[in-house]
MARNU-324397 format. One line per 3 residues: number of its first residue (from 1); their letters; for each residue x, y, z of N, C-alpha, C. Coordinates in nm, 4 decimals. Last residue first. Example, Ala and Ser with C-alpha at 12.3 -4.5 7.8 and 13.67 -1.06 7.14 Angstrom:
MARNU-324397
2) sa) 1.2850/-0.2250/0.7080/1.3670/-0.1060/0.7140/1.2900/0.0030/0.7870 ~ 1.3190/-0.5690/0.7800/1.2300/-0.4500/0.7800/1.3200/-0.3300/0.7800 .
This chain:
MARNU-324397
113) xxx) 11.7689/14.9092/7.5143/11.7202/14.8008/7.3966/11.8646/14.7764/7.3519 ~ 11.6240/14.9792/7.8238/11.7841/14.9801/7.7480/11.7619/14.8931/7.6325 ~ 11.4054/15.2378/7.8650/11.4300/15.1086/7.8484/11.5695/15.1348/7.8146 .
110) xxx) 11.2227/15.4894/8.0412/11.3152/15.4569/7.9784/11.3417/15.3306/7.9910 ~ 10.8293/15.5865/8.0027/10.9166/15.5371/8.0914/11.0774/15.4838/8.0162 ~ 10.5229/15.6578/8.1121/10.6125/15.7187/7.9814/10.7570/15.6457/8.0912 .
107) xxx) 10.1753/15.5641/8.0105/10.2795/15.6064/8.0855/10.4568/15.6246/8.0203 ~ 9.8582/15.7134/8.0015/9.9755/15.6529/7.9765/10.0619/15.6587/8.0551 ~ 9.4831/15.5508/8.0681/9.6339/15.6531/8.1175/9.7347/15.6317/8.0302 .
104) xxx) 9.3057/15.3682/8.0471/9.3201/15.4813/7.9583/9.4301/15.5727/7.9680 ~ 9.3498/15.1211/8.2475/9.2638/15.2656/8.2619/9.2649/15.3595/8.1849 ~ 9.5479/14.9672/8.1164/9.4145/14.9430/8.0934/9.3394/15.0249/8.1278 .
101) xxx) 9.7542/15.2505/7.9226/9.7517/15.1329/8.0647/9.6211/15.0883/8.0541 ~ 10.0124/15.2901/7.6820/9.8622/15.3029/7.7438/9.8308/15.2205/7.8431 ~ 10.3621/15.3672/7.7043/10.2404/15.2896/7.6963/10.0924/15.3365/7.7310 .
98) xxx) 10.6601/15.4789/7.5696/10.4938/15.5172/7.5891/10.4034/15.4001/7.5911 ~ 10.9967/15.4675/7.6251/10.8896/15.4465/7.5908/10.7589/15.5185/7.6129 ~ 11.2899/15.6261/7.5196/11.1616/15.6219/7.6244/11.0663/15.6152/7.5609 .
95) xxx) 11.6017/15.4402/7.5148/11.4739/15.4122/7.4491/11.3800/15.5054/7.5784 ~ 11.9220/15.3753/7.5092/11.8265/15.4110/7.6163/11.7208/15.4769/7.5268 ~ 12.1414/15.1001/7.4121/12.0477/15.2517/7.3652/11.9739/15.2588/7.4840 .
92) xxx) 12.4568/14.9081/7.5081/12.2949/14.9252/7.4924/12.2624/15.0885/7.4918 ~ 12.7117/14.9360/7.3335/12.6376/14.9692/7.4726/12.4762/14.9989/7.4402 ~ 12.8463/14.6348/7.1898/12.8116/14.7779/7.1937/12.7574/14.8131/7.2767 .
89) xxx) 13.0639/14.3334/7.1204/12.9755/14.4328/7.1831/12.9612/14.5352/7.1911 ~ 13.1411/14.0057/7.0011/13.1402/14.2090/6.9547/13.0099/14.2373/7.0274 ~ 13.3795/13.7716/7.0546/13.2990/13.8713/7.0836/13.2749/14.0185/7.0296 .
86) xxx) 13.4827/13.4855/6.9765/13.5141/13.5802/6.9055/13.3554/13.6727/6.9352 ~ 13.6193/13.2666/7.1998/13.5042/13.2854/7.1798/13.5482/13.4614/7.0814 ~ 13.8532/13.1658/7.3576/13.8394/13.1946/7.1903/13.7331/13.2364/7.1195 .
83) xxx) 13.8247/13.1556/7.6370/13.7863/13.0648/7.5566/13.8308/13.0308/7.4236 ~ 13.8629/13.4588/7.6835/14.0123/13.3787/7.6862/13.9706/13.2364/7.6446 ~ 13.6617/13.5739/7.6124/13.7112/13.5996/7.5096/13.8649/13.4519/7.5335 .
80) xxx) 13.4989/13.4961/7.7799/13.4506/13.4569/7.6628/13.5963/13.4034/7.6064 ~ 13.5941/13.6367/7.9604/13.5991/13.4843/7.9666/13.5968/13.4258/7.8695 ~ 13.4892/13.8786/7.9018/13.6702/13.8380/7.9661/13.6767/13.7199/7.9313 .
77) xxx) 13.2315/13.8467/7.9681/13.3066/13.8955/7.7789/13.4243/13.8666/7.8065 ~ 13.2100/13.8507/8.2411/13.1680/13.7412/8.1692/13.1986/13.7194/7.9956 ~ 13.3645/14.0968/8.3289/13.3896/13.9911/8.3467/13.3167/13.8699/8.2474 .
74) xxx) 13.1301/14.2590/8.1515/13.2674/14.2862/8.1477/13.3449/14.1752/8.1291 ~ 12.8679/14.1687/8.3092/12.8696/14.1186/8.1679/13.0304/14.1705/8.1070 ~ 12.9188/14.2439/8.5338/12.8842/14.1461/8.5672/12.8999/14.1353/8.3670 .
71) xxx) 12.9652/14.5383/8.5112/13.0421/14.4985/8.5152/13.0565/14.3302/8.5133 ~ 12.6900/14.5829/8.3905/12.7921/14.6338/8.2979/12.9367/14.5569/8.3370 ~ 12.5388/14.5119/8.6499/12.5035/14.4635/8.4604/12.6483/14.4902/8.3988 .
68) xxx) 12.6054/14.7227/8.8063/12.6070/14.5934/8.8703/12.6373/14.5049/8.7042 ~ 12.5181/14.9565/8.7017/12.6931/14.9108/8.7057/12.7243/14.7521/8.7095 ~ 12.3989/15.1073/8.4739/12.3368/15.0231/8.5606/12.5320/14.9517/8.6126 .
65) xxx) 12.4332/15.3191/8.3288/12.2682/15.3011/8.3186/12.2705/15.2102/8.4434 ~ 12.7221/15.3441/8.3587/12.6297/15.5405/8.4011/12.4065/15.4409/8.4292 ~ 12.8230/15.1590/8.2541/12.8324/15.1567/8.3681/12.7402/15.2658/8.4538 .
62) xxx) 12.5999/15.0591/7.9656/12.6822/15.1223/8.0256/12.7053/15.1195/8.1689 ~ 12.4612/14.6943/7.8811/12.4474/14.8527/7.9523/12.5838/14.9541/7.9964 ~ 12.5792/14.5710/7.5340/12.5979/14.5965/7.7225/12.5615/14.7165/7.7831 .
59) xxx) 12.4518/14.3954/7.3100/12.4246/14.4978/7.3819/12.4968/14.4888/7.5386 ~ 12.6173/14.0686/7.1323/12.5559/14.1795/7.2483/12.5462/14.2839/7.2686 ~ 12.7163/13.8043/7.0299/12.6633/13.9301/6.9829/12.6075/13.9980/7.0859 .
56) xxx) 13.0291/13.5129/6.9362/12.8792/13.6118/7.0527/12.8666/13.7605/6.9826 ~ 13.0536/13.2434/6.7866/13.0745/13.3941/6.7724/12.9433/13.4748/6.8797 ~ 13.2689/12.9810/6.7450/13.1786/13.0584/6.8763/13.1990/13.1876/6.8419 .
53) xxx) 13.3917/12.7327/6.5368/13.3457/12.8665/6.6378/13.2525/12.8896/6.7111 ~ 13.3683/12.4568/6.5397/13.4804/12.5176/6.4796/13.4562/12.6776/6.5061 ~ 13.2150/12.1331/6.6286/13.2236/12.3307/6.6821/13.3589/12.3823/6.6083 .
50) xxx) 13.0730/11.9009/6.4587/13.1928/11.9588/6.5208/13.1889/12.1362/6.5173 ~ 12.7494/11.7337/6.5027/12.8489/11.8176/6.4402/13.0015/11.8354/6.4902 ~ 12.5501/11.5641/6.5978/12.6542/11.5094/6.5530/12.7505/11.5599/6.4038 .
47) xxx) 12.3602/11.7171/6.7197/12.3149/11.7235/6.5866/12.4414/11.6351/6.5085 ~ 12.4734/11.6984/6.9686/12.3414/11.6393/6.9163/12.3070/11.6272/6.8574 ~ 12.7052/11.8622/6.9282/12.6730/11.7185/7.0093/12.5999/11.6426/6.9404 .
44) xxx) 12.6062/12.1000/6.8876/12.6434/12.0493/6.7765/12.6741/11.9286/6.7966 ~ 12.5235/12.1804/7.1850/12.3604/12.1524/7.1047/12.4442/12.0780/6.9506 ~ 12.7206/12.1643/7.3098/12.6411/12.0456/7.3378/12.5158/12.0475/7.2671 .
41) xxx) 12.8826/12.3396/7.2295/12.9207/12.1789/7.2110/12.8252/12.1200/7.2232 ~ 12.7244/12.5777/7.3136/12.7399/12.6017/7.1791/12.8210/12.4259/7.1069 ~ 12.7473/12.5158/7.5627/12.6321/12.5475/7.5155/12.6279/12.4953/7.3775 .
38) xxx) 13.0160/12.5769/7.5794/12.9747/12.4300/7.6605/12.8209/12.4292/7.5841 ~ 13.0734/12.8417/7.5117/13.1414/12.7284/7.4491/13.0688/12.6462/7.5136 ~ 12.9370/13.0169/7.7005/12.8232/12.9727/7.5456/12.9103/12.8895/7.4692 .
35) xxx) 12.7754/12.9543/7.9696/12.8897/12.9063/7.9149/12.8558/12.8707/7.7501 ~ 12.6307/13.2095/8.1928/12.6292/13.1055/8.1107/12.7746/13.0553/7.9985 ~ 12.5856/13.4322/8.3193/12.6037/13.3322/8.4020/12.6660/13.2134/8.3033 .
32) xxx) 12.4304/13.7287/8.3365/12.4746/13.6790/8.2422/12.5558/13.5712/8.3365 ~ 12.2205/13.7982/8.6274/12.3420/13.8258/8.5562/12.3378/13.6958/8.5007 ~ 11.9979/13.6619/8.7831/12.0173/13.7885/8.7559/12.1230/13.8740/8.6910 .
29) xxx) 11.8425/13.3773/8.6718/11.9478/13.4079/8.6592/11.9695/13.5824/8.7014 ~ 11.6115/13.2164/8.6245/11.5570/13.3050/8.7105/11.7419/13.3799/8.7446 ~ 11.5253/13.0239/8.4095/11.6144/12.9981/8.5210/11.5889/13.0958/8.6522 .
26) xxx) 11.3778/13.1334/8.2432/11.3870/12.9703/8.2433/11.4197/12.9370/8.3582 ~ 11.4462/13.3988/8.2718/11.2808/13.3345/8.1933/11.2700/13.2445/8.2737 ~ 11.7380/13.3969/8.1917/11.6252/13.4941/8.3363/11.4853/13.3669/8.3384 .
23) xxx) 11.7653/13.2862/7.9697/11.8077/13.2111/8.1235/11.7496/13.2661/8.1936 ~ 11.6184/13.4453/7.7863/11.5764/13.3225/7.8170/11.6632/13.2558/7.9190 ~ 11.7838/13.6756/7.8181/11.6581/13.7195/7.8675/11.5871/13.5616/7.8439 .
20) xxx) 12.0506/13.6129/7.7382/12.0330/13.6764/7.8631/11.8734/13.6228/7.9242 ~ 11.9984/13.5116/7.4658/12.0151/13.3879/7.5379/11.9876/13.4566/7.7025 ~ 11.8731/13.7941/7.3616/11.8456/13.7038/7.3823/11.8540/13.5590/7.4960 .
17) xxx) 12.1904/13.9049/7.4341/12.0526/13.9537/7.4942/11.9487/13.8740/7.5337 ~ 12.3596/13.7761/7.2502/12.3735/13.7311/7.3972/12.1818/13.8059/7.4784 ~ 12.3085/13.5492/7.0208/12.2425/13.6585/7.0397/12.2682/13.7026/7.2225 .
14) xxx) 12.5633/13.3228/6.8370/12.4725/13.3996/6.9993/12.4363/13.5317/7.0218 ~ 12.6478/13.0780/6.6744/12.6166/13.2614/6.6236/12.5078/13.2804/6.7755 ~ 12.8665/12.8514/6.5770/12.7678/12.9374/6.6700/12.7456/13.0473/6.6531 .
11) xxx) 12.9449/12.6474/6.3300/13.0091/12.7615/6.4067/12.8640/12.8703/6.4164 ~ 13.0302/12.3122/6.2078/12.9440/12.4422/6.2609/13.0276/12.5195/6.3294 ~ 13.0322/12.0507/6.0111/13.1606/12.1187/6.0596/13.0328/12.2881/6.1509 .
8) xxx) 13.0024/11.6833/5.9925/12.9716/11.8442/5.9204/13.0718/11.9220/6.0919 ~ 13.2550/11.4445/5.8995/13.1814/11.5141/6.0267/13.1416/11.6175/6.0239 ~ 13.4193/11.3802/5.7132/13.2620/11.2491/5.7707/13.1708/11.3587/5.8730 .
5) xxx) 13.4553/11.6001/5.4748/13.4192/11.5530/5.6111/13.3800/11.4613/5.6612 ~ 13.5099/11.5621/5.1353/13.4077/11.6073/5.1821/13.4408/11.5553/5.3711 ~ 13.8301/11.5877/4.9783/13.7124/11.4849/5.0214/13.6815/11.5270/5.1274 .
2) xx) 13.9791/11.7423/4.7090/13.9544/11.7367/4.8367/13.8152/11.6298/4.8395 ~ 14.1418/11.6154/4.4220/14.0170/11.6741/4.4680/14.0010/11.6460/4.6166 .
């Protein structure tokens, strides 16, 4: 009969959008910047786990919505990937929204979700 680990065992699951839009927040970052193996050690660190993956998840803008983004998150999926980091990405949707404004107006405008 196999015997159980002394050391639980994890594997990362990254919302990259997410983690994107809390380094902006936190940091004030204008491109994807971040190291989600060093990230993804140092929070199973703490919980006195062992990292056995790294799986990233993302939206990328197309090069046609925004280039600077598309290519700045290219390079940064490159990296990932020569880490071992196991990446899947799709191209962000273009969404037009509708809001109401506090003057009763609307306004009508495209997002990348």
């Amino acid at each position: 009969m196999r015997r159980p680990s002394a050391v639980a065992r994890a594997i990362a699951f990254i919302d990259g959008q997410n983690l994107f839009a809390a380094a902006r927040d936190a940091f004030g970052v204008k491109a994807p910047s971040f190291d989600v193996v060093a990230l993804s050690h140092a929070v199973a660190v703490s919980r006195g786990w062992e990292v056995h993956g790294v799986r990233f998840y993302s939206g990328v803008p197309t090069a046609s919505d925004n280039e600077r983004l598309h290519r700045a998150w290219s390079s940064q999926l490159r990296e990932m990937r020569t880490q071992g980091v196991h990446v899947t990405v799709r191209p962000l949707r273009r969404r037009r929204k509708r809001v109401r404004l506090d003057d009763g107006t609307t306004a009508e405008f495209t997002v990348l979700e």
